[in-house]
N, C-alpha and C positions, 0 to 999 in steps of 0.2 A: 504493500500500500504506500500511498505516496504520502508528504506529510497533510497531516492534520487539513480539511480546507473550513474556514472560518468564512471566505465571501463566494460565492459563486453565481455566477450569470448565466442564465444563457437565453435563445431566441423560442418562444413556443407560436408551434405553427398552428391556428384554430382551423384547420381543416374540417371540422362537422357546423365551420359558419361560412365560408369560402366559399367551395365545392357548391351546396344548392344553390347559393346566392348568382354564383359564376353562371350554374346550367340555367335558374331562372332567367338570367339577364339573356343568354343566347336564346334562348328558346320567346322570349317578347321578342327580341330586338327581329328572330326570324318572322314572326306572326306580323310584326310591323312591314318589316318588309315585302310581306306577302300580301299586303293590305295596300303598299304603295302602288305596287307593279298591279294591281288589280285595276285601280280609279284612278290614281291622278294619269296624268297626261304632258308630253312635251318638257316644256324647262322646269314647270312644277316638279314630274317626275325625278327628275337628276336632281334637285333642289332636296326634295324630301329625301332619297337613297344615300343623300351624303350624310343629311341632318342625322335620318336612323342609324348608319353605320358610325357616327362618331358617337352619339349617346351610346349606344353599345359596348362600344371600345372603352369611352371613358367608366361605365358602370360596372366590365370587366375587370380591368384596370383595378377602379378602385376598392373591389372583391378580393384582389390580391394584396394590397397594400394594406386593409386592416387587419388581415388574416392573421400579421406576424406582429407579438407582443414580445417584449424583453421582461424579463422576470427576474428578479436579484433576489437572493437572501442571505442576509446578513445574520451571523451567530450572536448572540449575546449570551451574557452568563446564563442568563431565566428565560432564553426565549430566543424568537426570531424576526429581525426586522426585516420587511416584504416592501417590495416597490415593485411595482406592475406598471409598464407603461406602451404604449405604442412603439415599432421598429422606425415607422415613418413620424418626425414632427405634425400634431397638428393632425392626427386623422385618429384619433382616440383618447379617451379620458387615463388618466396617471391614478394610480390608487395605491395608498400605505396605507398599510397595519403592522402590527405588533403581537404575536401569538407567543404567548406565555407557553414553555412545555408542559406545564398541567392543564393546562385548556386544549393538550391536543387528545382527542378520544378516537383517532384514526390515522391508521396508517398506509396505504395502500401502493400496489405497483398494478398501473393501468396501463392496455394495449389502443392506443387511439391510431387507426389503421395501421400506418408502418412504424408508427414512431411509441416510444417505452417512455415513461411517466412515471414521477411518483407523486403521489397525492396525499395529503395531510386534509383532516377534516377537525374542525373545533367544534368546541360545547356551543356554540354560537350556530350552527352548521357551514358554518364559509368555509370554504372548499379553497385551498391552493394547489400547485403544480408545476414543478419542476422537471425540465428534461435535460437532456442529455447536451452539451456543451459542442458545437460541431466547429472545424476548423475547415477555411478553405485553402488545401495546399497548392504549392505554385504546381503546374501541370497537369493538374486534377481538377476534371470537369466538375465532381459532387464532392460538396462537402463532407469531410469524417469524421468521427469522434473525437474530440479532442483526449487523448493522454495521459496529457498532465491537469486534467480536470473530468478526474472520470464519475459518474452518477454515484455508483456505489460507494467512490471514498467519501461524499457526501452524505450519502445516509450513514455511514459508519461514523462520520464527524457528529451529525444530529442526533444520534442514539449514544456517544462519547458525551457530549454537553450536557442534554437531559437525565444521564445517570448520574454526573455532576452534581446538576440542580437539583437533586435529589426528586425528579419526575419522570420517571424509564418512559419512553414513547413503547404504544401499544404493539404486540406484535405485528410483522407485515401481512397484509390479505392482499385478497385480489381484489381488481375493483373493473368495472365497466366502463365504459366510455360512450361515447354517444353512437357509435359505428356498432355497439355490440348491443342494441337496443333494436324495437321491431319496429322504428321508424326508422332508425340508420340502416340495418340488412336492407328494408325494403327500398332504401335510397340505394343502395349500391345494388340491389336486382333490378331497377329502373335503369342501373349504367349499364348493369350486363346486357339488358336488352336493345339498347340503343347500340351499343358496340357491337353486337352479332349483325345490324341491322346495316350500320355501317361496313362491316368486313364483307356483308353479303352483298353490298354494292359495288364494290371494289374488286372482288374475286368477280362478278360477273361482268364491269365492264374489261377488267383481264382477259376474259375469257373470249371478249367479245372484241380483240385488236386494241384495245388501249393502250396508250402508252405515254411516257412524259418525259422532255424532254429540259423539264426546268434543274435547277440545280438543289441539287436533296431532294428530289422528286421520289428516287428507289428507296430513300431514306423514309418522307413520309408514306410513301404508300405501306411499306414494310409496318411501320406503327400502327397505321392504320389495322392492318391484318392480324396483329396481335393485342390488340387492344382486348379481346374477349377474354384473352390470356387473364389477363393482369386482371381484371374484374372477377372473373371467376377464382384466381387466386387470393384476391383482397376480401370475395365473399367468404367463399371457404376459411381462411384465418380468423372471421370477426366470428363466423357459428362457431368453431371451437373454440375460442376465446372465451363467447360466453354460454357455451358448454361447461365447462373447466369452472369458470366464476361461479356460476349458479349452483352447478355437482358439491363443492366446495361449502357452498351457503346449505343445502340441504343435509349435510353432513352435521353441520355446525348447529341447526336449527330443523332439527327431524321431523317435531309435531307439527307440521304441513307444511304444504304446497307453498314454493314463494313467487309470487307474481312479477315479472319485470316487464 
């Protein structure tokens, strides 16, 4: 283990607010545009196609820019000071608090689609969230884990202070996240079905002499074609997720059924 970590940062991605916000925006911005090319006429036409596709773009756009929050917590003797703010200035509210370790009554490590979490809940029920610390190295497209800031020497650091404080943090559980709920599955088998929908458009104008001839053209169309891939793999991981979570919860709490 690395020494001791007292501050840690890092970027959390709200992907279970992005993601629908992103497809709602394309899926108007398409209806709008199908309403343009329908009625209007002449320079109107091109007037309105440019208006709807820059609303579009910008409501895209700004789906992606509130999506990524920076999160800090800082150790104190008795507790932990929290600052939550926007990645981008100016496109989301900043929020501190102060969580006493005896006011934590939860401890949890959550799978929110690809990315690993850990979650702290208080006697208050406010819910925090810290992830994994990512580094962008030179010649590397995706960002990595950082190293020298790794998750668990931080839980190991926050369960070190609160045995301190003389207030042990609760054992670790599993916890859910929004992708392992039956409105998140049922958002990602909406995606699966749209991606089948798409690859079958693709594979049949293949089939049918297509071709392109732009640059990343074999690039995108390959993505394209595997996009059902990666849906049915993101489905598959959130049902056992909260497979596992739930199994776990009825173990724990045998006298019935628990509803999620």
């Amino acid at each position: 283990m690395n020494a001791p970590l007292t501050d840690y940062q890092a970027t959390i991605r709200r992907s279970e607010l992005a993601i629908p916000l992103l497809i709602g925006f394309m899926i108007l911005g398409g209806l709008a545009l199908a309403a343009v090319l329908l009625w209007a006429h002449g320079q109107q036409m091109v007037s309105l196609i440019l208006a709807t596709a820059g609303v579009t773009v910008a409501g895209a756009l700004s789906c992606m820019v509130i999506a990524f929050r920076v999160h800090r917590w800082t150790l104190k003797p008795d507790g932990i000071a929290i600052h939550e703010r926007p990645k981008v200035p100016l496109t989301g509210l900043s929020h501190r608090a102060f969580v006493a370790f005896a006011d934590i009554i939860a401890f949890r490590d959550v799978e929110s689609g690809f990315d690993y979490l850990i979650e702290i809940v208080t006697r208050q029920g406010r819910r925090y969230r810290m992830a994994q610390k990512m580094v962008q190295k030179k010649g590397e497209r995706l960002p990595m884990p950082d190293m020298e800031a790794r998750l668990g020497d931080l839980v190991v650091s926050l369960r070190d202070a609160a045995a301190r404080a003389g207030a042990p943090l609760p054992s670790t559980t599993q916890g859910l996240s929004f992708w392992n709920t039956i409105p998140g599955l049922a958002f990602i088998g909406f995606l699966l079905a749209v991606s089948l929908v798409i690859s079958g458009v693709v594979v049949f104008a293949l089939v049918h002499g297509f071709t392109t001839r732009q640059p990343r053209g074999g690039e995108a169309i390959a993505i394209l074609l595997i996009l059902p891939v990666g849906a049915f793999i993101l489905l598959r991981k959130m049902l056992k997720r909260r497979w596992k979570v739930l199994e776990t919860l009825r173990q724990a709490v045998p006298a019935g059924p628990i509803r999620r």
